[in-house]
N, CA, C and O atoms as a Tinker XYZ file with bonds, in Angstrom:
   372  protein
     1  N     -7.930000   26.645000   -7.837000    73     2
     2  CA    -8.176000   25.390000   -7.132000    64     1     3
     3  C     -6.975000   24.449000   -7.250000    63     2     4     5
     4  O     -6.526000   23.891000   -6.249000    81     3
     5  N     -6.270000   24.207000   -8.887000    73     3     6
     6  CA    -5.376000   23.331000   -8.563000    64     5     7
     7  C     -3.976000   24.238000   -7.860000    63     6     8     9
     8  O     -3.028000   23.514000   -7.557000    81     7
     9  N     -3.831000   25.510000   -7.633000    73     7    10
    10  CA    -2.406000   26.301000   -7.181000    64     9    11
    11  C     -2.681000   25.556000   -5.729000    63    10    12    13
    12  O     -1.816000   24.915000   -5.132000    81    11
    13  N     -4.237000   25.779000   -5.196000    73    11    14
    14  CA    -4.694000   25.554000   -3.621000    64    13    15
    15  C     -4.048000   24.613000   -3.250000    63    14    16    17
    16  O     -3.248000   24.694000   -2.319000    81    15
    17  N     -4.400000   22.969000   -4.269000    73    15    18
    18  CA    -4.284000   22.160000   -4.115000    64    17    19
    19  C     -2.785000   21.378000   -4.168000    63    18    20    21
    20  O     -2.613000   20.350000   -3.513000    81    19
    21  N     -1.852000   21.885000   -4.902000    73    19    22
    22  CA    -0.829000   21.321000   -4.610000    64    21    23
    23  C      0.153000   22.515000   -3.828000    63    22    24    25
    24  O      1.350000   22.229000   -3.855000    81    23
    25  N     -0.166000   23.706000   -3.195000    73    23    26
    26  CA     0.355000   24.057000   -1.836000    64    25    27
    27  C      0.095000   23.198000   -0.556000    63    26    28    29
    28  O      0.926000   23.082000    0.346000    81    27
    29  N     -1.265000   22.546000   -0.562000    73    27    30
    30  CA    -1.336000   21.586000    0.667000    64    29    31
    31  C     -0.837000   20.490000    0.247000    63    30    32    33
    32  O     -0.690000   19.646000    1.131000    81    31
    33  N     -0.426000   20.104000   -1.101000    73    31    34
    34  CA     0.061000   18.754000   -1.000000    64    33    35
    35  C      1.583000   19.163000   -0.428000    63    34    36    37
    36  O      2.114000   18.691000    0.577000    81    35
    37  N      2.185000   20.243000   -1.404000    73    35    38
    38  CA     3.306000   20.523000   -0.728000    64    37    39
    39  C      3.497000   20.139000    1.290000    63    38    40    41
    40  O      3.996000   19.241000    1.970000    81    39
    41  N      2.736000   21.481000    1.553000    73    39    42
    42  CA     2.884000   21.342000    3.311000    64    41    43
    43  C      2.701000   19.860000    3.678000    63    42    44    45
    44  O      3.271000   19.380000    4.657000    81    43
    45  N      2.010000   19.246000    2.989000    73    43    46
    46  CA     1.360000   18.260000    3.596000    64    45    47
    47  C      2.494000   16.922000    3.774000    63    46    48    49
    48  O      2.377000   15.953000    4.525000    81    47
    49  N      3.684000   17.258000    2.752000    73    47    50
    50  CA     4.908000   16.798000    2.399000    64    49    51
    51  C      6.359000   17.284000    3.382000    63    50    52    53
    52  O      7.449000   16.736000    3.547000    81    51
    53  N      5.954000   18.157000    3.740000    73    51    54
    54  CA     6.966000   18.718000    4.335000    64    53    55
    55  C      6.686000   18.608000    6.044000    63    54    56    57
    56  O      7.562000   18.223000    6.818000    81    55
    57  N      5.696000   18.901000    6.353000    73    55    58
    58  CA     5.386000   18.212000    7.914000    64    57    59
    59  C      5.809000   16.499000    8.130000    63    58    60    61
    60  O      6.499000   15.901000    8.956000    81    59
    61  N      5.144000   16.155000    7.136000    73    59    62
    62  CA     5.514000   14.804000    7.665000    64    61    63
    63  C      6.548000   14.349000    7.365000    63    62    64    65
    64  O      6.725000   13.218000    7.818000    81    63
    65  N      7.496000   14.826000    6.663000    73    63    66
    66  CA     8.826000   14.378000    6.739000    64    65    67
    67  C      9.653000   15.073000    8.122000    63    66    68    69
    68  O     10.458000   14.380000    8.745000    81    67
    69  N      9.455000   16.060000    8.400000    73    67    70
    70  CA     9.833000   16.538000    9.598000    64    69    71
    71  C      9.120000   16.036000   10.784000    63    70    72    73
    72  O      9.608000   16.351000   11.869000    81    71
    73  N      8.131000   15.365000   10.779000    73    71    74
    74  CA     7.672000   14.603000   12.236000    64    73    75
    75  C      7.570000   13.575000   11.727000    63    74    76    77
    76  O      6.411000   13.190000   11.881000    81    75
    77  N      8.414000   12.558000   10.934000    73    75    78
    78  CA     8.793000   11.309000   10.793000    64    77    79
    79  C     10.224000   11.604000   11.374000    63    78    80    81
    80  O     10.697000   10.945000   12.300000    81    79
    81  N     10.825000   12.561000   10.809000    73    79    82
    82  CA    12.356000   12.463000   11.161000    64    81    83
    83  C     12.804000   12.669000   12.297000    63    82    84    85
    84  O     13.791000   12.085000   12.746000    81    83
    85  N     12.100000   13.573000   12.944000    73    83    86
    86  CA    11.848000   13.714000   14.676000    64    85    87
    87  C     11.569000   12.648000   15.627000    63    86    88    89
    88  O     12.169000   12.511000   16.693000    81    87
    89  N     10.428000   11.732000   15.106000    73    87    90
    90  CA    10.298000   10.422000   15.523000    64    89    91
    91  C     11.291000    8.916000   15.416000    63    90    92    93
    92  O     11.271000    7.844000   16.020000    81    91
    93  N     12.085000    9.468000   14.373000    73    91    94
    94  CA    12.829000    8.443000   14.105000    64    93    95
    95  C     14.135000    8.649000   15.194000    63    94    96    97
    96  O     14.553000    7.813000   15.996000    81    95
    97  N     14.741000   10.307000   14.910000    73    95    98
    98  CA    15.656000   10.822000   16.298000    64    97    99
    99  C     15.522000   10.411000   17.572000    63    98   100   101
   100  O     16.415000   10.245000   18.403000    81    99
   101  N     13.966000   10.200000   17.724000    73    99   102
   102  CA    13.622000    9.766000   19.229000    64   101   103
   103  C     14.142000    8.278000   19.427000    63   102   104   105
   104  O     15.039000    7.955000   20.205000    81   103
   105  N     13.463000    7.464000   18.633000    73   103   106
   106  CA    13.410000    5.797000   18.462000    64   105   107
   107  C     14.603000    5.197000   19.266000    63   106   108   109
   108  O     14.778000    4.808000   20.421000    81   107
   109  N     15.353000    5.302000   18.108000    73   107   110
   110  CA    16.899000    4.618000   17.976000    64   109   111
   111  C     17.592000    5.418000   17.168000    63   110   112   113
   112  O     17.398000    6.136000   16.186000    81   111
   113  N     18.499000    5.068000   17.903000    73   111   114
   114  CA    20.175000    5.539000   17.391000    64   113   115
   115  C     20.402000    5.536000   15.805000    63   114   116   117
   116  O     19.992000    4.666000   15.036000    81   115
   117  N     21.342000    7.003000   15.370000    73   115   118
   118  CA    21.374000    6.302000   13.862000    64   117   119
   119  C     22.299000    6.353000   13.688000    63   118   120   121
   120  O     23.123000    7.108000   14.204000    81   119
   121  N     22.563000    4.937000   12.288000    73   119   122
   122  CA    23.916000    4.558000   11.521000    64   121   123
   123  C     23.932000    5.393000   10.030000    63   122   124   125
   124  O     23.256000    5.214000    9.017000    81   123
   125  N     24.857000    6.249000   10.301000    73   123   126
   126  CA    24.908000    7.080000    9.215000    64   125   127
   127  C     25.092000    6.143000    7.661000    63   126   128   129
   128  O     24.582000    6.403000    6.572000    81   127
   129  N     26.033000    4.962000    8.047000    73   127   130
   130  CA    25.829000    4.333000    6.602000    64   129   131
   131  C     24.714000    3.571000    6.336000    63   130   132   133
   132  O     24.955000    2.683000    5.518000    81   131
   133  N     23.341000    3.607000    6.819000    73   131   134
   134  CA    22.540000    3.258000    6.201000    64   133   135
   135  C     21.745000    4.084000    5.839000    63   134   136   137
   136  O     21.651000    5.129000    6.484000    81   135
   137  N     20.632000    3.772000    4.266000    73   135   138
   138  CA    19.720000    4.837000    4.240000    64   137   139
   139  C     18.818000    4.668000    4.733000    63   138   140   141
   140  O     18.362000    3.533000    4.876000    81   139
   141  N     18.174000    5.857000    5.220000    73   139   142
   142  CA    17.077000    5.799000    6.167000    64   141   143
   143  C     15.622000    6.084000    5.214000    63   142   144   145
   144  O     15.778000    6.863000    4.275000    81   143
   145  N     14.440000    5.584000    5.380000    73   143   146
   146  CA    13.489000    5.382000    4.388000    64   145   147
   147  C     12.258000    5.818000    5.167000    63   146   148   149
   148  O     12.045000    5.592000    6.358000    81   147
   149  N     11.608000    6.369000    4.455000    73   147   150
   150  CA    10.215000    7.562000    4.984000    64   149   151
   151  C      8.946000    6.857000    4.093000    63   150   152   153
   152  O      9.072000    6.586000    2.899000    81   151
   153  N      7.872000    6.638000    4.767000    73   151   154
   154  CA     6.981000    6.031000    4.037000    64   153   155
   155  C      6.232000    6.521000    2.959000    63   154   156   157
   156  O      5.330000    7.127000    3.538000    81   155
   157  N      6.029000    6.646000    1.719000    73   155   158
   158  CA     5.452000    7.514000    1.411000    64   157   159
   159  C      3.718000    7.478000    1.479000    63   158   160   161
   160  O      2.878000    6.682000    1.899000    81   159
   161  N      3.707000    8.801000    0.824000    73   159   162
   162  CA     2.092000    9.370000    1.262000    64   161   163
   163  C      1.038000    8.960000    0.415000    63   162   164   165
   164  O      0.540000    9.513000   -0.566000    81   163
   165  N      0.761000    7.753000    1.045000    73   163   166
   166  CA    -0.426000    6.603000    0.323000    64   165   167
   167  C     -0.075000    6.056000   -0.831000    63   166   168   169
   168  O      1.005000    6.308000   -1.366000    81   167
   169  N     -1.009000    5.206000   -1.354000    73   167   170
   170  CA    -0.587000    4.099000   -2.422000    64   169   171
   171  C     -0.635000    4.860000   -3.480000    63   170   172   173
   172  O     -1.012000    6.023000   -3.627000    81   171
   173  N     -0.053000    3.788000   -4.473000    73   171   174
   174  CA     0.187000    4.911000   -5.375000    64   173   175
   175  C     -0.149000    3.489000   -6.549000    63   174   176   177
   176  O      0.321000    2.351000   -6.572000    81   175
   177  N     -1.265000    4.252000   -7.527000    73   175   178
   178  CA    -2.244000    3.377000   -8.184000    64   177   179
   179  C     -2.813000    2.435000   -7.864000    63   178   180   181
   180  O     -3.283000    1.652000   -8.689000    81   179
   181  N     -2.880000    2.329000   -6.993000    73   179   182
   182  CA    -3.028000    0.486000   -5.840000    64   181   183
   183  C     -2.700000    0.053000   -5.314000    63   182   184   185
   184  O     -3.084000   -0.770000   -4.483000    81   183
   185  N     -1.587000    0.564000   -5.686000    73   183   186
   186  CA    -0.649000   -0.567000   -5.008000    64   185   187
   187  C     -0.127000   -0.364000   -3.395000    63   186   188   189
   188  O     -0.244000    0.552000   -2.581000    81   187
   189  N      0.343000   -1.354000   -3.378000    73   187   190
   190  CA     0.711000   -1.002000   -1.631000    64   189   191
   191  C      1.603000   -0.156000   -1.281000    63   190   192   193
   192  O      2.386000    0.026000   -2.214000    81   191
   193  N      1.875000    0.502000   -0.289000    73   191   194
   194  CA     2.237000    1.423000    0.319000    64   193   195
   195  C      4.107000    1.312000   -0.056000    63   194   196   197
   196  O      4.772000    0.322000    0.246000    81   195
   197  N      4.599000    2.378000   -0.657000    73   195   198
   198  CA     5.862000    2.667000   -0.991000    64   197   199
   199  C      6.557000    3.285000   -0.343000    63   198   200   201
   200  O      6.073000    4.339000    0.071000    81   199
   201  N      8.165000    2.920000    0.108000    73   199   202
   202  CA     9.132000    3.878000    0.780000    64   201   203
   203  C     10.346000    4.325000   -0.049000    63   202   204   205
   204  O     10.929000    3.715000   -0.945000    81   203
   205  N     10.607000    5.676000    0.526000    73   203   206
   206  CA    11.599000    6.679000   -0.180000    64   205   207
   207  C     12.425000    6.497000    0.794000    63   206   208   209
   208  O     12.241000    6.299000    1.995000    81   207
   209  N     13.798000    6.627000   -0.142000    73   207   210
   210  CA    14.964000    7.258000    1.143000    64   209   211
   211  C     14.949000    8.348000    1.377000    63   210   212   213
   212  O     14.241000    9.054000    0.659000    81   211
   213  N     15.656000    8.928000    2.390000    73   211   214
   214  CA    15.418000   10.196000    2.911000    64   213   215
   215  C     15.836000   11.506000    1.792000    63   214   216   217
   216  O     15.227000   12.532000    1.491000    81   215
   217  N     16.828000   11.085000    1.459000    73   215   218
   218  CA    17.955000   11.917000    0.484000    64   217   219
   219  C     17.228000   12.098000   -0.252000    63   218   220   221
   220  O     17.022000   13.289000   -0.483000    81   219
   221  N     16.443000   11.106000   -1.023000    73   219   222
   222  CA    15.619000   11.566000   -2.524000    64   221   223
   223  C     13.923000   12.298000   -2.007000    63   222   224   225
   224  O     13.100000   12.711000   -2.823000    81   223
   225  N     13.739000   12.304000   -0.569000    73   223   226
   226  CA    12.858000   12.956000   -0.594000    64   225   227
   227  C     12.776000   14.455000   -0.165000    63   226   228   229
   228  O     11.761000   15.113000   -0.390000    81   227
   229  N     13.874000   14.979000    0.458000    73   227   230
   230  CA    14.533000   16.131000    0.328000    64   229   231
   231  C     14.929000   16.579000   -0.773000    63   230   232   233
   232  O     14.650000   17.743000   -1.061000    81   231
   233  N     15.628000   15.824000   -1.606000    73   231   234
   234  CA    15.610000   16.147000   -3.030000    64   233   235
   235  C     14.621000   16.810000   -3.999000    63   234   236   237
   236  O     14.758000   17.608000   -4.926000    81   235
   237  N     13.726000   16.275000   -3.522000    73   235   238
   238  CA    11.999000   16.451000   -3.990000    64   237   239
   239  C     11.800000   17.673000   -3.534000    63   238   240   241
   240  O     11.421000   18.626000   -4.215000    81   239
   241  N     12.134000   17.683000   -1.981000    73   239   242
   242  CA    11.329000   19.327000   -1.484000    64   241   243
   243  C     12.027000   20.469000   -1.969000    63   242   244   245
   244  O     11.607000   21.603000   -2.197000    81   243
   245  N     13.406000   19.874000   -2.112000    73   243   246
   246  CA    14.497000   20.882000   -2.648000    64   245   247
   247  C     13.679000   21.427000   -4.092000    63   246   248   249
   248  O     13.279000   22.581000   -4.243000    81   247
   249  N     13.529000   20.265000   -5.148000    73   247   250
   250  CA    13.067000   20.717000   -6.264000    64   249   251
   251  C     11.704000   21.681000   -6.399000    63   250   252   253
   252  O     11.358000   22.558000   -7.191000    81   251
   253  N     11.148000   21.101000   -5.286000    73   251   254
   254  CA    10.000000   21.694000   -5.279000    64   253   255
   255  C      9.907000   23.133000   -4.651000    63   254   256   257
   256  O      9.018000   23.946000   -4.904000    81   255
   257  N     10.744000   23.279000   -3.972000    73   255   258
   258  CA    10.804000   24.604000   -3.741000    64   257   259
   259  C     11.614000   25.783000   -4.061000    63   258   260   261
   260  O     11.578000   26.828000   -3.412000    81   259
   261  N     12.580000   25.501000   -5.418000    73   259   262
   262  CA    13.307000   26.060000   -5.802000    64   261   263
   263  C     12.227000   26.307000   -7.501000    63   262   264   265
   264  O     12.552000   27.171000   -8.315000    81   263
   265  N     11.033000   25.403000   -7.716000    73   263   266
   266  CA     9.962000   25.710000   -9.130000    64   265   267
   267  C      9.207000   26.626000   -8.513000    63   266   268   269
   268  O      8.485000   27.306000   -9.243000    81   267
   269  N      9.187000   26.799000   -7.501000    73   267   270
   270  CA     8.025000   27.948000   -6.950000    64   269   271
   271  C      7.950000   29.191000   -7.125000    63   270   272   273
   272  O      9.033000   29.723000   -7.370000    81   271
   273  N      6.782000   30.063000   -7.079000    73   271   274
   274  CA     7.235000   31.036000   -8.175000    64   273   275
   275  C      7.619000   32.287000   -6.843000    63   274   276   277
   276  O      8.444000   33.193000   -6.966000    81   275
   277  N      6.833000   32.031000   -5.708000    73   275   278
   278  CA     7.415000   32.258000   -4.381000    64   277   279
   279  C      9.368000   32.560000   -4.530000    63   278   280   281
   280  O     10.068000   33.572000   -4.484000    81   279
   281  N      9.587000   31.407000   -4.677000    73   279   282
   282  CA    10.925000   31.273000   -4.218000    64   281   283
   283  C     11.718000   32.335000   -5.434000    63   282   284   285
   284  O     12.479000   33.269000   -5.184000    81   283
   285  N     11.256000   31.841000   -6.820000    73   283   286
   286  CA    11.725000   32.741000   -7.961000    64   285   287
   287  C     11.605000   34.204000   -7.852000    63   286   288   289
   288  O     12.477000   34.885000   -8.389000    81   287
   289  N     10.648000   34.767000   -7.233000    73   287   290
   290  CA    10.310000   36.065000   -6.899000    64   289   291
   291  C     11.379000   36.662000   -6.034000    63   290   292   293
   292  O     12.051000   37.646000   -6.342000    81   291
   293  N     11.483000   35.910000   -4.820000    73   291   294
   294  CA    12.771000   36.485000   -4.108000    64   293   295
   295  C     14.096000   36.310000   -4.520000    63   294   296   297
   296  O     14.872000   37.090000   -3.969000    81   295
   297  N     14.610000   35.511000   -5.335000    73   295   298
   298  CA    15.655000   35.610000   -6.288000    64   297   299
   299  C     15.753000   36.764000   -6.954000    63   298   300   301
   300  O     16.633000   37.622000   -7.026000    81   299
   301  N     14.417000   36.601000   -7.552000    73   299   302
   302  CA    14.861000   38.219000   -8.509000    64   301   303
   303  C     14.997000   39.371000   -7.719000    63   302   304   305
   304  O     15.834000   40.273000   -7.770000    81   303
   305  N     13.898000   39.165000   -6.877000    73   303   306
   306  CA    14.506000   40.529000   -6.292000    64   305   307
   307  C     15.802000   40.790000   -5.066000    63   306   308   309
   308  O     16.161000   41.760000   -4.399000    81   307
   309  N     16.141000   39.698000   -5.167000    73   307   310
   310  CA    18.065000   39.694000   -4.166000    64   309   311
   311  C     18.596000   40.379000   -5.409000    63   310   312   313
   312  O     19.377000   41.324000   -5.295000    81   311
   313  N     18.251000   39.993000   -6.441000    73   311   314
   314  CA    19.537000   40.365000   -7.834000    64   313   315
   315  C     19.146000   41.892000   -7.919000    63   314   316   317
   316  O     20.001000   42.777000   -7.884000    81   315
   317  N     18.089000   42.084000   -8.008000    73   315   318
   318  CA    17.449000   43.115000   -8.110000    64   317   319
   319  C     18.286000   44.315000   -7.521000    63   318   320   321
   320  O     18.933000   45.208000   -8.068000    81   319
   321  N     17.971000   43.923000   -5.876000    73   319   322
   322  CA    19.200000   44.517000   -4.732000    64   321   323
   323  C     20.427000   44.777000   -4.968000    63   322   324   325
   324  O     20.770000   45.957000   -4.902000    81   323
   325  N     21.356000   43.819000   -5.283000    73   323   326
   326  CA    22.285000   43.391000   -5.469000    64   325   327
   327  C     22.930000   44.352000   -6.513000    63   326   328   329
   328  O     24.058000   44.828000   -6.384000    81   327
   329  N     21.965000   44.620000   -7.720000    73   327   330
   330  CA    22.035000   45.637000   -8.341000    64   329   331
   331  C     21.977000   47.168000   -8.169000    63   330   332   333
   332  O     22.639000   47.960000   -8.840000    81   331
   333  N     21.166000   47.469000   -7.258000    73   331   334
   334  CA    21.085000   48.926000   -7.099000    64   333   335
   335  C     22.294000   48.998000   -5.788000    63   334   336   337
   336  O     22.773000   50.090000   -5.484000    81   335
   337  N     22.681000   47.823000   -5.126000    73   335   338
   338  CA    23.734000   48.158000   -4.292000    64   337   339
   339  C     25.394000   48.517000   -5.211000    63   338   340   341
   340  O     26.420000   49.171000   -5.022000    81   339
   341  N     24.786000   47.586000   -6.276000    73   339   342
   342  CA    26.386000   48.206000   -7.218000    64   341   343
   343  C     26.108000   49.610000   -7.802000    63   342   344   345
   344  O     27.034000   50.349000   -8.134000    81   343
   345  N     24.838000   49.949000   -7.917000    73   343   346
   346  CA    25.079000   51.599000   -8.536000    64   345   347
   347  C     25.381000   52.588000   -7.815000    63   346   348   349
   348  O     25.933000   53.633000   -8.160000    81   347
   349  N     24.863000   52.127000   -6.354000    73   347   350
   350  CA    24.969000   53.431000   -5.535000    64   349   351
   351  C     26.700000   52.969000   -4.979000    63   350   352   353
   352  O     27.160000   53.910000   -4.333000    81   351
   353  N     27.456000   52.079000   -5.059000    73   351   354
   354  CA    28.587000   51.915000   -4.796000    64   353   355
   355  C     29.166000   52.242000   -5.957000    63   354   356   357
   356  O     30.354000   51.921000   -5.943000    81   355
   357  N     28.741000   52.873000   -7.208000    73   355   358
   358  CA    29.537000   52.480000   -8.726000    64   357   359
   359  C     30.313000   51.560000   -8.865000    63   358   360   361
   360  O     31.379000   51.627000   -9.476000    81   359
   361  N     30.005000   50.902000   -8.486000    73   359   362
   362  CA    30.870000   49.025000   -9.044000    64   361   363
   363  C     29.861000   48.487000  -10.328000    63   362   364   365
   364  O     28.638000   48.537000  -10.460000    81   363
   365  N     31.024000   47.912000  -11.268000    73   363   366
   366  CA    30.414000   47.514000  -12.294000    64   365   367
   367  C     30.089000   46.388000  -12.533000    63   366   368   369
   368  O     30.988000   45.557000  -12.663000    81   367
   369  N     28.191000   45.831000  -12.721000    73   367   370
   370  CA    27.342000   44.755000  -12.270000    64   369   371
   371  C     27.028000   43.952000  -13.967000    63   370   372
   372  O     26.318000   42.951000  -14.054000    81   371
């Protein structure tokens, strides 16, 4: 229940930063030297509604999807590869 539950928080993080950022492309024009700020996803202890810059919330998805055990799995097994491609080449790994 909680793996369930923070895969949809995940998605639930990652759509809406991609159809905020789509919406924002549409809007107006952007100035690269400013940061651009994404609302975040409801209050947080009470309080009123908080915004992220963009950078640190990519940051986030970055982190978050590089702890996954998803993502760790296919790592190992690139190395994995990577390895039996040096034996059958005899190059030393």
């Amino acid at each position: 229940m909680v793996r369930q539950q923070s895969v949809s928080d995940y998605a639930l993080l990652l759509t809406s930063t991609l159809f905020y950022s789509s919406r924002l492309s549409e809007e107006q024009p952007v100035d690269l030297h400013e940061p651009r700020y994404i609302p975040y996803l409801g209050p947080l202890n009470g309080t009123p509604t908080k915004s992220l810059p963009l950078h640190l919330l990519l940051l986030l998805l970055l982190l978050l999807l590089t702890t996954s055990p998803l993502f760790i799995i296919t790592i190992r097994c690139l190395i994995e590869l990577f390895r039996m491609f040096c034996i059958s080449w005899r190059i030393n790994c």
